[in-house]
Every structure is written in C-alpha cells, then in structure tokens.
N, C-alpha and C positions, 0 to 999 in steps of 0.2 A: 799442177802441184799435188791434186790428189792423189795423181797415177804415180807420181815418183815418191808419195808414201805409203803408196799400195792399200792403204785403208778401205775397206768395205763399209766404214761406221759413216753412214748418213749426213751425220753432223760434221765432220773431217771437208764432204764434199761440199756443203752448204757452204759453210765459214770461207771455203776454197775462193767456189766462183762468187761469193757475195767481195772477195779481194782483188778477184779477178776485175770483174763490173766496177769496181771503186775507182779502180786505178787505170783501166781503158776508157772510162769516162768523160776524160778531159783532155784524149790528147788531139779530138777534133779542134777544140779553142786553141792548141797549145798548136799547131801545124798552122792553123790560120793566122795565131799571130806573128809563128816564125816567116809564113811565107810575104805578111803583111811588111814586115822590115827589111826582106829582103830582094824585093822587087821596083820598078818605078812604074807598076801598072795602077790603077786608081783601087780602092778599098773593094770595091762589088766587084770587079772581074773577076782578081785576087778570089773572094771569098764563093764568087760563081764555081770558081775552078776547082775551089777546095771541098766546096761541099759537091761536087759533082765525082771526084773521085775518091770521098769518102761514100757516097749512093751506091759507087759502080763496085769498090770493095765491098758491103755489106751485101751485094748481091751475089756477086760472082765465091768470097770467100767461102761461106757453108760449101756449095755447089763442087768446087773444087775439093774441099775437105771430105763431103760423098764422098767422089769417085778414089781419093787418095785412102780412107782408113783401111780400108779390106788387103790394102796390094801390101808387099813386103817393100816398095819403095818408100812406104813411112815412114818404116823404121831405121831403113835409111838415111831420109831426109832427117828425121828428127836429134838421130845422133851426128850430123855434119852440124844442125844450129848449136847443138850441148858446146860440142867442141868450137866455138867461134869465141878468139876473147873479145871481150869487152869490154 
C-alpha cells in the first residue's frame, strides 16, 4: 500500500505495515477453523496439517520474494494479481 502511494514519509510506511501485520494476523485461526468444518479428519491432524503449511509458507515466501524483486517478472506478476476481481 505504501508503494502504491509512493510516499517516502516514514510514518506513511510504518501506519502501512503496522495494517498490514493487523490484518494477516488471524488468518492462521481463521484457515484452521475453515479447514476444522470442513473436513471429517479429527482436530489435531487438521491443525498438524494447517500449521505445517503455514511453517512451510513462512519459510519458503521471503526466499522466493528474494529471487523474484530484482527480475522484471514482478512486475509482471504483480499487475496480473491488481487486475484479478474479487
């Protein structure tokens, strides 16, 4: 959001990601208890499985965002997600 107001002003980027972290905060609860109603496996596999591939994203995301900022396929990918409705 800061990049798409171009702001240099500090306080712009702070306010940004302190909305950013607010609101990705809960969506590990919010995936466990989707995947909790919609399953007939018992509670802990469910939540084995959920928190193991929120581990594996937390790993691998950064890692892949490295090698992706430099290339001009960013800015490719990134204007395909703008234009997705939703």
């Amino acid at each position: 959001m800061a990049i798409l107001l171009d702001s240099r002003n500090p306080q712009v980027i702070y306010v940004t990601m302190f909305l950013l972290g607010g609101l990705s905060f809960p969506l590990y609860s919010l995936c466990l208890a989707h995947a909790n109603d919609n399953t007939d496996l018992s509670i802990m596999e469910v939540g084995s499985g959920v928190l193991m591939m929120n581990s594996i994203g937390s790993i691998l995301g950064p890692l892949v965002c490295h090698f992706c900022w430099d290339t001009p396929i960013w800015l490719r990918l990134l204007s395909q997600v703008q234009q997705c409705p939703f």
